[in-house]
N, C-alpha and C positions, 0 to 999 in steps of 0.2 A: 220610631223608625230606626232600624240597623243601619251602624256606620257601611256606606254604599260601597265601600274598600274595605270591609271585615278581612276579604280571604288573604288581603297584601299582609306582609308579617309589619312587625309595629316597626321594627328596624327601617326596613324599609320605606315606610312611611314616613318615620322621622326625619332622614335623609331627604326625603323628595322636598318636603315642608323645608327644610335648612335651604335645599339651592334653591327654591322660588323664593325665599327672604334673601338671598346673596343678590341673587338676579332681579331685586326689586320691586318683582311682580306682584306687591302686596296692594288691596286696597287702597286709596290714598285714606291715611289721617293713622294706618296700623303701623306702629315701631316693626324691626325685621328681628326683634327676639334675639339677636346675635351676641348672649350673653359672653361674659369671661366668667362662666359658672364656674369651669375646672380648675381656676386658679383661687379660690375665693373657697375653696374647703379647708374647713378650721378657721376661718379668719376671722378679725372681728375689727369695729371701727373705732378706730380710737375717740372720736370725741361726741359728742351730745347728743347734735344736732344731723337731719336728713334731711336734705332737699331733695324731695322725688320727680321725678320729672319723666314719666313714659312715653314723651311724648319724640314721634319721626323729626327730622333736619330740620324740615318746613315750618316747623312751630318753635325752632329751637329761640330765635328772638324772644319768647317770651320769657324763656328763663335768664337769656341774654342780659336783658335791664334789670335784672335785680344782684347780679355776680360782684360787684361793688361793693355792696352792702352783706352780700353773703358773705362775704371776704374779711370784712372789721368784722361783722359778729363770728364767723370764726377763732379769732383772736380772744375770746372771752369762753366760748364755749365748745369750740370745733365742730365746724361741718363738713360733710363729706354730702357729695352728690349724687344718687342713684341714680340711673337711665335706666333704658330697656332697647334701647337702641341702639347700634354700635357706629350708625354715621354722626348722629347727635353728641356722642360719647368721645370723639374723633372732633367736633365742632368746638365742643367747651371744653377740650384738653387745651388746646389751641389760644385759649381763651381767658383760662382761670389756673393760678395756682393752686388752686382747693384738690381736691381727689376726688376721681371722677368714677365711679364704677356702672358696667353696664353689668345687670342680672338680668340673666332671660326667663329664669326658671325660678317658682312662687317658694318653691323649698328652699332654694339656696338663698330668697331673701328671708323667708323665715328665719334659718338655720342662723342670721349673719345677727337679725333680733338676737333670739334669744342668747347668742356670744357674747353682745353690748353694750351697753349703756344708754340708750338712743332716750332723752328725754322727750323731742320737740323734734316732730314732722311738720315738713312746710310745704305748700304746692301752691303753683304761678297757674296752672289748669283745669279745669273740668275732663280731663279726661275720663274716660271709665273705666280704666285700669288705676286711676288711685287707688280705686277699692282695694288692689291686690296691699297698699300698705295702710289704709284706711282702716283694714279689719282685725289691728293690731292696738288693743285695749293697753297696752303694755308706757305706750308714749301718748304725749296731747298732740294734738293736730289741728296745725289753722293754714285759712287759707289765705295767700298774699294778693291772687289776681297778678294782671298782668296790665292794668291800668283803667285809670278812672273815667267815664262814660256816661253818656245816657242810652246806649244799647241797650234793650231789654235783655241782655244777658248778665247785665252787670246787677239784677234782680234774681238771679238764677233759683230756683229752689235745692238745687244742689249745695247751695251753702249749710244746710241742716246738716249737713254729713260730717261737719270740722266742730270743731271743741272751738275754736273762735274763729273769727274771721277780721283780718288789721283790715281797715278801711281809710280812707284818704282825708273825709271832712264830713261834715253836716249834709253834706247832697248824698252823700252814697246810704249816711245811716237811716237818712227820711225815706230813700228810692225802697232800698229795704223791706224796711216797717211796713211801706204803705201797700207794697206790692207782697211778700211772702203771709201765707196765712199760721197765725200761732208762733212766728219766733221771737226766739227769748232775745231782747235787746240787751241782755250782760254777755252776747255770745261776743258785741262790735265792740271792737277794742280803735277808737281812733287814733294815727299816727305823724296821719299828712302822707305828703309827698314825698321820700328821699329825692328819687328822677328829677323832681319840677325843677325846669327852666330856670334864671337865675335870671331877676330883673335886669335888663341891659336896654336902655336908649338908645335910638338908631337913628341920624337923618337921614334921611329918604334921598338917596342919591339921583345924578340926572338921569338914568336906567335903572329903575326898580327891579329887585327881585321879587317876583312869587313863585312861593314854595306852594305846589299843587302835590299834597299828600293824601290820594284816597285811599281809603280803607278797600278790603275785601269782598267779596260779593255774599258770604255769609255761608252757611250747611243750610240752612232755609230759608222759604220767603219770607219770617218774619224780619230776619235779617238781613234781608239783603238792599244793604245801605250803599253799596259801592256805585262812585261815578264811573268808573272807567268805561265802561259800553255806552250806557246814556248819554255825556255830558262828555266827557276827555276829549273828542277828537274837536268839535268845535271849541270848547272850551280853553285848547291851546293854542289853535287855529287864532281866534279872537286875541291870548293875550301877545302874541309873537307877531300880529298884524298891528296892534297898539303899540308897540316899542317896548316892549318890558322882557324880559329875561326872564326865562320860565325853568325853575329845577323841579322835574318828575320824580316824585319817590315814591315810586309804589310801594305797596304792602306787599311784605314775603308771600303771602299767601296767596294776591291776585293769580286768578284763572284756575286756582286750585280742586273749585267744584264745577267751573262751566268753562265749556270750549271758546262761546263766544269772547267769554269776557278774556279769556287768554289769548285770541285774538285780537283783540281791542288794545288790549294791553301791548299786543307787540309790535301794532301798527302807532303807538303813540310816541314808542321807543325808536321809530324809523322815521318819524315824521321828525322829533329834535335832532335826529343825524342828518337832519337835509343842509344843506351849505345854506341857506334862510336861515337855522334856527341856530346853525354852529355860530351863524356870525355875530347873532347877540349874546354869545357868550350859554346860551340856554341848555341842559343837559339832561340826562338821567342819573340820580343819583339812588345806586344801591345798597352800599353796606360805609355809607361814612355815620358815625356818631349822631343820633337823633340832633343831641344839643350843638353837635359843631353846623349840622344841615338848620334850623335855631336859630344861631347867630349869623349867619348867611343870608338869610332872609326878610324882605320889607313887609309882607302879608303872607298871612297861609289862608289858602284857598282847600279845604279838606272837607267829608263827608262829615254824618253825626259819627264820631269815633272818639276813641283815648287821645287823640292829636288835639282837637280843638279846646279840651281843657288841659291839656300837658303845654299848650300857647298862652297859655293866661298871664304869667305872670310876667312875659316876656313887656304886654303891654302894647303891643301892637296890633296894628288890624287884622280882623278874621273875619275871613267869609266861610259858610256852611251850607252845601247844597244840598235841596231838597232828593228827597229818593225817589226815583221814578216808580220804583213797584210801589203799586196800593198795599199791597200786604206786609211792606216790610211796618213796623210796630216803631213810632214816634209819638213820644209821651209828650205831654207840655214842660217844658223847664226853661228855670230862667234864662238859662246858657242861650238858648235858642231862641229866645226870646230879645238877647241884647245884642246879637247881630244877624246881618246882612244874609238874605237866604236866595243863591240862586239855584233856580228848579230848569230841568233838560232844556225844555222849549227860551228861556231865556241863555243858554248858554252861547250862545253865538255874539253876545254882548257884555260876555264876561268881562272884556279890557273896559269899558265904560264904569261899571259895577267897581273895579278894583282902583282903576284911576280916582273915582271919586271918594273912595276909601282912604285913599294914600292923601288927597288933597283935604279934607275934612275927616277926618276919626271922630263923630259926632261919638259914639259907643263908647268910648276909651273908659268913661268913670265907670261906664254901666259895667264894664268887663272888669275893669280893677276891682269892685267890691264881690265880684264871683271868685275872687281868689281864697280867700278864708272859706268860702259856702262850699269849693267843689277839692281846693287842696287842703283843708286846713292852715292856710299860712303858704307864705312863698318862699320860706327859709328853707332849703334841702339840707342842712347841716343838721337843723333843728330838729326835724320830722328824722332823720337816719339818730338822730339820740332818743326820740320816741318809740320806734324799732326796735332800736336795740337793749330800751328798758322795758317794751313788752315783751321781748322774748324773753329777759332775766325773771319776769311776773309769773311768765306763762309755765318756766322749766320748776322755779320755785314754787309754785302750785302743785304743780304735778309730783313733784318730789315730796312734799307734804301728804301726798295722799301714797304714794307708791313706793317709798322708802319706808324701811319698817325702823321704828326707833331704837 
């Protein structure tokens, strides 16, 4: 079928296509392309290492939690950050002293290869625009994610696409195995956790905090693990009516694919601004440090997400609610297995479920020994030097093969 605008000159078009990306009119989940192509001819990167990241604002958190660690292994090998987006580009300037480039255009990151040195490509997404640096034979490529799950996306078959893939422990490499057909298990390189929470003891003060952090409503029904429409409005109804102190942290993402739930979501945000919820101290909390929101809190009450095992080693109680869609995809695992599951219809007795959690932590051992099974270990210091001597493995390999003697 002929482009339905053949007769418009290509100029033209060009231009229209640039202010609908200005003006934001894109798809959700599409970057706006808004490269600094023009300034990026002749250029080249000075160090190793590319963290690609095509991904719009909205996802920008994912490459958020790993800027830390991009940051020390820069210091051994240099990395530099590509986008494709110029509000994300504008986010992690903000964010990282690494160097951040946005390329719009597939040439000018060709062009920017073939100037460099680029050992080791790294990505925190499944996008499908990896591909555009994916299809470059020249570097090894693995993939980081962007935390550890029992989502069936944390099975992706998209992981065939990376020369390795660092994984967190024994639950991701078994989830893997069992679920993709034919991969080669020398592709998991295990590292642990750098992120993971840092064991801290807490007594339980006379007004507990729960930290109520649901995940997203998902791009499909397989995934759509999110409380926030089902379960949220009772659910904080309940703990605010039991005396406990509720901080809301939704997922950047909430209401991203569905009206409802962005509704839901902004009626939960209206209901902790009532003079009721201000006065127990209860809030919404959106862009503080995962681990300072962490240490803040008595229980996390959260969906099946990267939250409920990024809780582990902290060692305190967790609850997990059931997903109201039939179709979202819950495998059996231990995780799930060692604690407390509340499902919609019980949500209205949330404050009883968590009361009894905070007075009894029956679960506690059961949850401590899922900490090796799902982080590898609860050292974050430890796992950020596993990291950082897979990536010295990964670039040394590659240079082995692609460095002529």
């Amino acid at each position: 079928m002929p482009f339905p605008f053949s007769a418009v000159p290509a100029r033209v078009r060009s231009s229209g296509g640039r202010l609908v990306r200005r003006l934001g009119l894109l798809p959700g989940g599409e970057p706006d392309g808004l490269g600094e192509d023009a300034t990026l001819t002749g250029a080249a990167l000075d160090g190793r290492v590319v963290a690609f990241f095509p991904e719009p604002p909205r996802n920008a958190y994912q490459l958020g939690q790993w800027l830390p660690q991009l940051e020390v292994l820069s210091q051994r090998h240099g990395v530099t950050v590509v986008t494709q987006d110029s509000r994300t580009t504008a986010w992690l300037r903000r964010r990282t002293a690494l160097p951040v480039l946005c390329v719009g255009r597939t040439a000018t990151l060709d062009g920017l290869l073939q100037r460099s040195d680029v050992a080791l490509a790294v990505y925190v997404s499944h996008h499908p625009r990896n591909f555009q640096m994916l299809r470059h034979p020249s570097a090894a490529h693995v993939y980081l994610g962007h935390g550890e799950s029992d989502k069936a996306v944390s099975a992706s078959n998209q992981l065939k696409a990376y020369d390795r893939a660092f994984v967190a422990g024994p639950a991701a490499e078994q989830r893997i195995l069992d679920e993709l057909m034919w991969f080669d298990r020398g592709r998991l390189v295990r590292i642990g956790r750098p992120q993971a929470a840092a064991s801290s003891p807490r007594p339980v003060p006379a007004v507990p905090t729960v930290l109520y952090a649901p995940t997203w409503e998902g791009a499909q029904p397989s995934m759509a693990y999110s409380s926030v429409a089902t379960h949220g409005r009772a659910l904080i109804a309940s703990l605010l009516a039991g005396g406990l102190r509720v901080v809301y942290r939704p997922h950047p993402r909430t209401g991203a694919n569905r009206r409802d739930v962005a509704a839901a979501d902004a009626g939960l945000r209206r209901l902790l601004g009532t003079a009721e919820a201000v006065g127990t101290g209860s809030t919404v909390d959106l862009d503080r440090p995962l681990q300072d929101a962490f240490a803040d809190a008595d229980l996390l009450l959260t969906d099946v997400s990267s939250l409920a095992v990024e809780w582990l080693p902290t060692g305190r109680p967790l609850v997990v609610t059931v997903p109201a869609d039939p179709a979202a995809v819950v495998t059996p695992s231990p995780l799930l297995d060692a604690v407390p599951r509340l499902a919609a219809a019980d949500a209205e007795r949330a404050a009883e479920l968590v009361r009894r959690q905070l007075a009894d932590d029956a679960q506690r051992s059961a949850r401590a020994a899922l900490v090796d099974h799902y982080l590898g270990g609860g050292d974050p210091d430890a796992a950020l030097a596993r990291f950082l001597d897979a990536c010295d493995d990964v670039i040394a390999a590659r240079d082995a093969v692609r460095v002529a003697p």
